[in-house]
C-alpha positions in Angstrom: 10.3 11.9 10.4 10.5 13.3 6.8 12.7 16.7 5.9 9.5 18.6 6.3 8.7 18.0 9.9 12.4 17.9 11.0 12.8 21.6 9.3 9.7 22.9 10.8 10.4 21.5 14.2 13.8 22.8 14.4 12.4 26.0 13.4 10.2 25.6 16.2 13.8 24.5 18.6 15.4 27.5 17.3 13.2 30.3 18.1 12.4 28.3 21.8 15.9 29.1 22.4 16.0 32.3 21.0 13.0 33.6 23.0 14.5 31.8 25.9 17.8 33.4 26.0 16.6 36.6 24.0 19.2 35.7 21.7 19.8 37.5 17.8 18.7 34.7 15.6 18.5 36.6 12.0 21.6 34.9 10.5 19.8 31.5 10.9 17.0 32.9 8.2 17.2 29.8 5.8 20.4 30.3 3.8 19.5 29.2 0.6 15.5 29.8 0.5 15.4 28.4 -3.3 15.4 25.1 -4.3 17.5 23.4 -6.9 14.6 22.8 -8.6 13.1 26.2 -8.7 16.5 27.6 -9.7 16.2 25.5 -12.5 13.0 26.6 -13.4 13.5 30.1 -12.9 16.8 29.9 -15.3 15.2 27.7 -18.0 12.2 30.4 -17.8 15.0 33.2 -18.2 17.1 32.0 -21.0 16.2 28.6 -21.6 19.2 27.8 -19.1 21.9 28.1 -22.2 25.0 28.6 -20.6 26.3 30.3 -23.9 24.3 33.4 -22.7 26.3 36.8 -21.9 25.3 40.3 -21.3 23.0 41.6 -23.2 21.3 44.8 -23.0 21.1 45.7 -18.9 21.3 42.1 -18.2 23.7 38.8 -18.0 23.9 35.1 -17.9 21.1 32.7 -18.0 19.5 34.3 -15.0 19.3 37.5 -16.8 20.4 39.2 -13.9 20.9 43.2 -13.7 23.2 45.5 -12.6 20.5 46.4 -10.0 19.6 42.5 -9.0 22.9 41.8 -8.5 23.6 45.4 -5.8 20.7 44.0 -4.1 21.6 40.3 -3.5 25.0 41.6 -1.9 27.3 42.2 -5.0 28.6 38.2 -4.8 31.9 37.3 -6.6 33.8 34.6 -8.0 37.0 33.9 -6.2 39.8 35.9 -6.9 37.3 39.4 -7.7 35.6 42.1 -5.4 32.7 43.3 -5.7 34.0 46.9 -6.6 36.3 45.2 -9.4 35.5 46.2 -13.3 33.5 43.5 -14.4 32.8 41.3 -11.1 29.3 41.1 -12.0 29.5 40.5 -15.4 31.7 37.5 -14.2 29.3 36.5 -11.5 26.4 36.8 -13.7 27.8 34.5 -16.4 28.7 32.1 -14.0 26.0 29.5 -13.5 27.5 29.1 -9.7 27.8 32.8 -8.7 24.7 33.5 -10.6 22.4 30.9 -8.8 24.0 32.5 -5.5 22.9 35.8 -6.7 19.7 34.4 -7.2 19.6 33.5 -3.5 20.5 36.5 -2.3 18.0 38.5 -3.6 15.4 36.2 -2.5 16.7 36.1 1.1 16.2 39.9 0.8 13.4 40.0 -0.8 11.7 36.6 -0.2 7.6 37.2 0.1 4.2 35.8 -0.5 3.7 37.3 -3.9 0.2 35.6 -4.6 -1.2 35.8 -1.3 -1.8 32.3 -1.0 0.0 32.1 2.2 2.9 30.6 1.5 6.5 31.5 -0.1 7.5 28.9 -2.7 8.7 28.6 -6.4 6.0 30.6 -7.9 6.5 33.8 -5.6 10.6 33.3 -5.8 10.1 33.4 -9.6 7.7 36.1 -9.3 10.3 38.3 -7.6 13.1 37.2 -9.9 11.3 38.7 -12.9 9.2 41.4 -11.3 11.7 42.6 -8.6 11.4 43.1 -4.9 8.7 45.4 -4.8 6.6 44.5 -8.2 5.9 40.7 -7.7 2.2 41.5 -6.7 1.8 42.4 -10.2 1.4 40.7 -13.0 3.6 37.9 -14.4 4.4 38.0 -18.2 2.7 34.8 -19.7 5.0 34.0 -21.5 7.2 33.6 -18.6 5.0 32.4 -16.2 4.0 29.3 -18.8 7.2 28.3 -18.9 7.4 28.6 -14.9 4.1 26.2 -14.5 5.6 23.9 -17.3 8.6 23.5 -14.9 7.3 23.1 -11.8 4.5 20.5 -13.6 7.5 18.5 -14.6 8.8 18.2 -11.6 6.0 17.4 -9.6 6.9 15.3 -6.7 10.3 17.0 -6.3 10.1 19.4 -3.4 10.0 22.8 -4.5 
């Protein structure tokens, strides 16, 4: 049985039991929807994945992540900060770790097929990273969305 089929069938298990016991099940969404890869992709489309990159304008780290992004993905922190600490997501956002966790967030609450082709993957989780929650139907910059396809191209075969 390959990772595919053993995630789909204990999809499958879980909402069985769920429906059997009428039990709450929302905290077992997938916890990290985005792949490694993607993240990858979506941060090399961003800044080129330089982890000299800071704030800049109204965004931060190699994610280029916003004041905004960051609210909406659940205000993350390194340890040691809190969220309502000056400078906690300037620090999370420069942090390649707290950054990619931001990135996961958002997608977990914003996570949707952008491009209708019926399925949420890398190309509608970087749609939504540079478009937003509510603006990924629109268009992609090209620019941004070459380097996206480059990505994903060269990592074909690597589950994304």
């Amino acid at each position: 049985m390959n990772l595919k089929t053993s995630v789909c069938c204990a999809g499958i298990l879980v909402a069985l039991i769920a429906s059997l016991v009428n039990a709450d099940v929302s905290h077992l969404v997938q916890e990290n929807p985005v792949t490694e890869v993607c993240l990858r992709c979506i941060c090399d489309a961003s800044s080129g994945c330089d982890p000299t990159v800071r704030c800049s304008g109204e965004s931060c780290g190699m994610f280029r992540i916003t004041w905004a992004y960051w609210a909406d993905a659940g205000k993350p922190v390194l340890p040691g900060d809190a969220p309502e600490a000056q400078g906690a997501y300037a620090n999370c956002a420069n942090d390649p770790q707290c950054a990619a966790s931001t990135v996961q967030g958002y997608m977990r609450k914003f996570g949707q097929d952008c491009n209708g082709d019926g399925i949420i993957d890398c190309l509608d989780h970087a749609a939504i990273h540079k478009l937003g929650g509510y603006g990924c139907k629109n268009a992609v910059p090209l620019a941004y969305q070459g380097k996206i396809d480059q990505c994903i191209h060269h990592a074909a075969g690597t589950q994304l």
